[in-house]
C-alpha positions in Angstrom: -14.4 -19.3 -6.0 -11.1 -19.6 -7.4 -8.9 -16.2 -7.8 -6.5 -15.8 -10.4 -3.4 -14.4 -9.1 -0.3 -12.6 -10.6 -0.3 -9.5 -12.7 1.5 -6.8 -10.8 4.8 -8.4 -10.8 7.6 -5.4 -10.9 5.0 -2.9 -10.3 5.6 -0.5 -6.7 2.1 0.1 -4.9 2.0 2.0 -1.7 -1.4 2.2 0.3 -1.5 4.7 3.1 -3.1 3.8 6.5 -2.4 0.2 5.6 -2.2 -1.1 9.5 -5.3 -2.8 9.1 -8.8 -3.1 7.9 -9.5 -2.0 4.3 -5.8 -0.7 4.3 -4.1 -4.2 4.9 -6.1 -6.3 2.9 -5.4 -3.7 0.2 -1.6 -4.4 0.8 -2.5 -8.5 0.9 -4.0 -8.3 -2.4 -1.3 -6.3 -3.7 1.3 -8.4 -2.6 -0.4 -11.6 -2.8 -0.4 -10.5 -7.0 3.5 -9.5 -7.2 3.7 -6.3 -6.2 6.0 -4.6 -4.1 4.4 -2.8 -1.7 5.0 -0.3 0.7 2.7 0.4 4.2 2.6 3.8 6.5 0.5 4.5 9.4 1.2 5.8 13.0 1.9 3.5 14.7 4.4 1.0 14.6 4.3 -2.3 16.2 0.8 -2.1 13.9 2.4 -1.9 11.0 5.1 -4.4 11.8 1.9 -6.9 12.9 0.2 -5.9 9.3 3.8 -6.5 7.4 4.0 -9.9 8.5 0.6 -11.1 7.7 0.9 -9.6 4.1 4.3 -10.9 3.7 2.6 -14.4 4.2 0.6 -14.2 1.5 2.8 -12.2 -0.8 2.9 -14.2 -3.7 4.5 -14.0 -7.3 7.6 -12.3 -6.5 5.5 -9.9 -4.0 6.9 -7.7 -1.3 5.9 -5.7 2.2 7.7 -3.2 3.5 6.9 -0.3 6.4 7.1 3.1 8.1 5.9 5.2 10.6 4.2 9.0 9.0 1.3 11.4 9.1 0.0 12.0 5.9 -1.0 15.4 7.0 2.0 16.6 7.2 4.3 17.4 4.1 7.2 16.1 4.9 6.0 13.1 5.8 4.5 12.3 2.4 7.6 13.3 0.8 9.6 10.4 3.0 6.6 8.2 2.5 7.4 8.3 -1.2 10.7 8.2 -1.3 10.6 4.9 0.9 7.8 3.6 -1.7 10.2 4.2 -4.3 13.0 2.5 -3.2 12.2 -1.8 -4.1 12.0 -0.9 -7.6 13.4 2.9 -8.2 9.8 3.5 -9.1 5.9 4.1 -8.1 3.1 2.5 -9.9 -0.2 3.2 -7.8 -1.3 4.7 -4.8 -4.5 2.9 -2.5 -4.9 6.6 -0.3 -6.5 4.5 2.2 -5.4 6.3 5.6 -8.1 8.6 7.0 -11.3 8.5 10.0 -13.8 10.8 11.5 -14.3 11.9 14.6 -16.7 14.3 16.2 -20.1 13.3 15.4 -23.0 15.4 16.4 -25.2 18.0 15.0 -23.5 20.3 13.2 -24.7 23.2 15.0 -22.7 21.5 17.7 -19.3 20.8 16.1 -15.8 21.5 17.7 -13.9 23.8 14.9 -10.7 21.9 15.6 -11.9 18.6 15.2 -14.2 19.5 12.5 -10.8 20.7 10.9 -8.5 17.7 11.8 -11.1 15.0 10.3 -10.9 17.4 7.1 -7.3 17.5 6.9 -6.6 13.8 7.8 -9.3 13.1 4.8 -9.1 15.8 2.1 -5.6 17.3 3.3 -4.0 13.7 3.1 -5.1 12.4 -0.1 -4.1 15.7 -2.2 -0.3 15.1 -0.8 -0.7 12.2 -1.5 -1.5 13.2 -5.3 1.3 15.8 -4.7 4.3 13.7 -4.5 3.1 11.0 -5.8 2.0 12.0 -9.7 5.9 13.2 -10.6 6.9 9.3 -9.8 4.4 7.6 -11.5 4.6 10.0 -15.0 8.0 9.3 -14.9 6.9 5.6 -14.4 5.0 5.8 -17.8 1.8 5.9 -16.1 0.1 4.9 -12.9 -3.2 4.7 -11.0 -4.3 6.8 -7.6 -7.2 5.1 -5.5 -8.4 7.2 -3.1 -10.8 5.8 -0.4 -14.1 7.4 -0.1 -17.5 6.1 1.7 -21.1 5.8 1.4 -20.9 8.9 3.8 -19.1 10.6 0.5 -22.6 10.7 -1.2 -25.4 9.1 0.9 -26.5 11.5 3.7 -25.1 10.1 7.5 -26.9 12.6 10.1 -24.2 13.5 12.9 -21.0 12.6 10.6 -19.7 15.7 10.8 -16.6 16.2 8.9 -16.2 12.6 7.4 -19.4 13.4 5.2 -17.7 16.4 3.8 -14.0 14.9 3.8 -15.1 11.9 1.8 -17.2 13.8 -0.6 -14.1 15.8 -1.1 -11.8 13.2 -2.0 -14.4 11.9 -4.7 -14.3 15.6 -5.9 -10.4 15.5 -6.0 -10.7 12.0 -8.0 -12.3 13.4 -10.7 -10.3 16.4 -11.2 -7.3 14.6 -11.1 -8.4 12.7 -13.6 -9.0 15.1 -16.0 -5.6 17.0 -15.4 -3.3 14.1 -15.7 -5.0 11.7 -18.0 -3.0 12.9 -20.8 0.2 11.6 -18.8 -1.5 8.1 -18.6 -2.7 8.5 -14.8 -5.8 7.5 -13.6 -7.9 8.5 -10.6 -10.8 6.7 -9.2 -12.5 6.5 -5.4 -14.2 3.3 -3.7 -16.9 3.5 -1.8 -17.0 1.2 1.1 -20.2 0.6 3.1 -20.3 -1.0 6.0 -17.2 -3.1 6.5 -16.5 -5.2 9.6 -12.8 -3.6 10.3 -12.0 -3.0 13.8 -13.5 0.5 13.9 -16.8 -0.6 12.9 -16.5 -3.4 15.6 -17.3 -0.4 18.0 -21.0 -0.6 16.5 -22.8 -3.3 18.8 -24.3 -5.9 16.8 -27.9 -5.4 19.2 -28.1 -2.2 18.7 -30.5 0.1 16.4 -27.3 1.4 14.6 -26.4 -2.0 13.4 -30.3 -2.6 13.0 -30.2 0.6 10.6 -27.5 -0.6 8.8 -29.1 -4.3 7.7 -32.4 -3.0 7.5 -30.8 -0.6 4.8 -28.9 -3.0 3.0 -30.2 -5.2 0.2 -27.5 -8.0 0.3 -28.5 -7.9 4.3 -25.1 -8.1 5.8 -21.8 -6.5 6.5 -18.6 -6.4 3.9 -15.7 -7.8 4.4 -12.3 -5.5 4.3 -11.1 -8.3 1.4 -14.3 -7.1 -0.7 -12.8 -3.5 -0.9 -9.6 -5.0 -1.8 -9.8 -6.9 -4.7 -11.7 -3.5 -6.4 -8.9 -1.3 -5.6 -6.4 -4.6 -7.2 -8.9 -4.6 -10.1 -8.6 -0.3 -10.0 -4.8 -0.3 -10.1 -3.8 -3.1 -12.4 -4.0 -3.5 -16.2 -7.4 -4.6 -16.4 -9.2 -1.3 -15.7 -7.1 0.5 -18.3 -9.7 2.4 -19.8 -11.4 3.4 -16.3 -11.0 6.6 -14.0 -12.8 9.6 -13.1 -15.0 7.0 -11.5 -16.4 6.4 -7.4 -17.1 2.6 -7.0 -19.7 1.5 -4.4 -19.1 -1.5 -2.4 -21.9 -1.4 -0.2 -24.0 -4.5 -0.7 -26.9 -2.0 -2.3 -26.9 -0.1 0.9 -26.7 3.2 -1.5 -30.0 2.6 -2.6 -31.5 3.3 0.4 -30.3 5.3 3.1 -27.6 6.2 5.9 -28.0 4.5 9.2 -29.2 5.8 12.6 -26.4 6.8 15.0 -29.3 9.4 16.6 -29.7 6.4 19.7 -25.9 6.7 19.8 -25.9 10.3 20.1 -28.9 11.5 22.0 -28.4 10.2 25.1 -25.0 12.1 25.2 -26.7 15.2 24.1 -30.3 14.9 25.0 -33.4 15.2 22.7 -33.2 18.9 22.4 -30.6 19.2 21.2 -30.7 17.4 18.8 -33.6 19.1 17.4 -31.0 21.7 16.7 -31.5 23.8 20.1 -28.7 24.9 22.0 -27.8 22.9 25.3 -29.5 24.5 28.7 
């Protein structure tokens, strides 16, 4: 099926945690489309990898460009934007893409410092994000914030931990947004990716019950690609959804019909079957 192409010519996207995965497919849309696009992450030979894939497909006047940040930290946001800023002297939209988990387990076994750093690098990130972003694009005329949420954000994944929490907290954010800056012609939405085969998920064996969970919980019975979550966050930050924000967008193959998969198998033997039950370990 045939794409149509174009429609963001002149327009300045940045899309955090844009390395790879969801994050640099989002940029390869973007670009591909005529937009001048900017990519952060961590680390950088992954960046410069992810900068010349996208700038292979850029298309329609389209551009890539990097840098190195942490969106937890303030400062870094605020060179992250300036950078975004500087092809065109403006910012149209933000893909908040950069974020993880980490720490899965019961909760009355969670690590406070990890539960804490999965909740910064989710919730922490995306409202800098909003931060220093929202002056640029009001002063842009207008502008569109995707922030990147998850099945976790609203279907229940025992042993997630923080990312749960984090994601349903950036849908939260969305919508609040939303409602203070729509006035200024901003919109805020949240996709919600299922199971998509980026190299994280590649950690999942494909014979195990996890992966079994998954499929057997997913009407469309497969995985997503990261290209799937792309062209809704293109469709999110470009002229055609116009009249649409305040919104969370599932792109899950159905699997939010059902139910969250089974990463007990993954976590008991680690643990052991008490606790798990929710007993403390002997």
């Amino acid at each position: 099926m045939a794409i149509p192409s174009g429609g963001l010519e002149g327009r300045a996207v940045l899309v955090t945690g844009g390395g790879t995965g969801i994050g640099r497919a989002c940029a390869a849309r973007a670009a591909a489309d005529g937009a001048a696009v900017t990519i952060c992450g961590r680390r950088a030979e992954v960046l410069e990898d992810a900068a010349k894939r996208v700038q292979a497909v850029a298309g329609h006047g389209g551009s890539v460009q990097f840098l190195t940040g942490d969106v937890t930290d303030e400062a870094s946001v605020e060179a992250i934007i300036a950078r975004a800023l500087e092809p065109t002297g403006q910012l149209n939209a933000v893909i908040a893409n950069a974020g993880g988990g980490g720490g899965m387990g019961p909760y009355h076994m969670q690590q406070t410092d990890e539960f804490l750093r999965v909740l910064h690098l989710n919730v922490l990130g995306t409202m800098l994000c909003v931060k220093h972003s929202v002056p640029h694009m009001v002063a842009a005329g207008g502008g569109s914030f995707v922030g990147m949420s998850s099945i976790a954000g609203h279907v229940t994944h025992p042993y997630f931990g923080a990312y749960c929490v984090g994601k349903a907290g950036i849908e939260e954010m969305m919508r609040n947004c939303a409602d203070e800056f729509g006035a200024s012609k901003l919109r805020f939405n949240a996709i919600r990716p299922g199971f998509i085969s980026t190299e994280i998920m590649e950690g999942v064996p494909r014979d195990s019950e996890t992966y079994a969970s998954y499929i057997e919980n997913t009407p469309m019975d497969d995985v997503g690609e990261p290209e799937d979550v792309a062209h809704l966050a293109r469709f999110l930050i470009g002229d055609e959804s116009r009249w649409v924000t305040g919104t969370s967008i599932n792109v899950d193959g159905g699997h939010h019909l059902r139910r969250g998969p089974n990463f007990g198998p993954f976590i008991a033997p680690m643990l052991g079957d008490d606790v798990m039950k929710g007993n403390l370990p002997k």
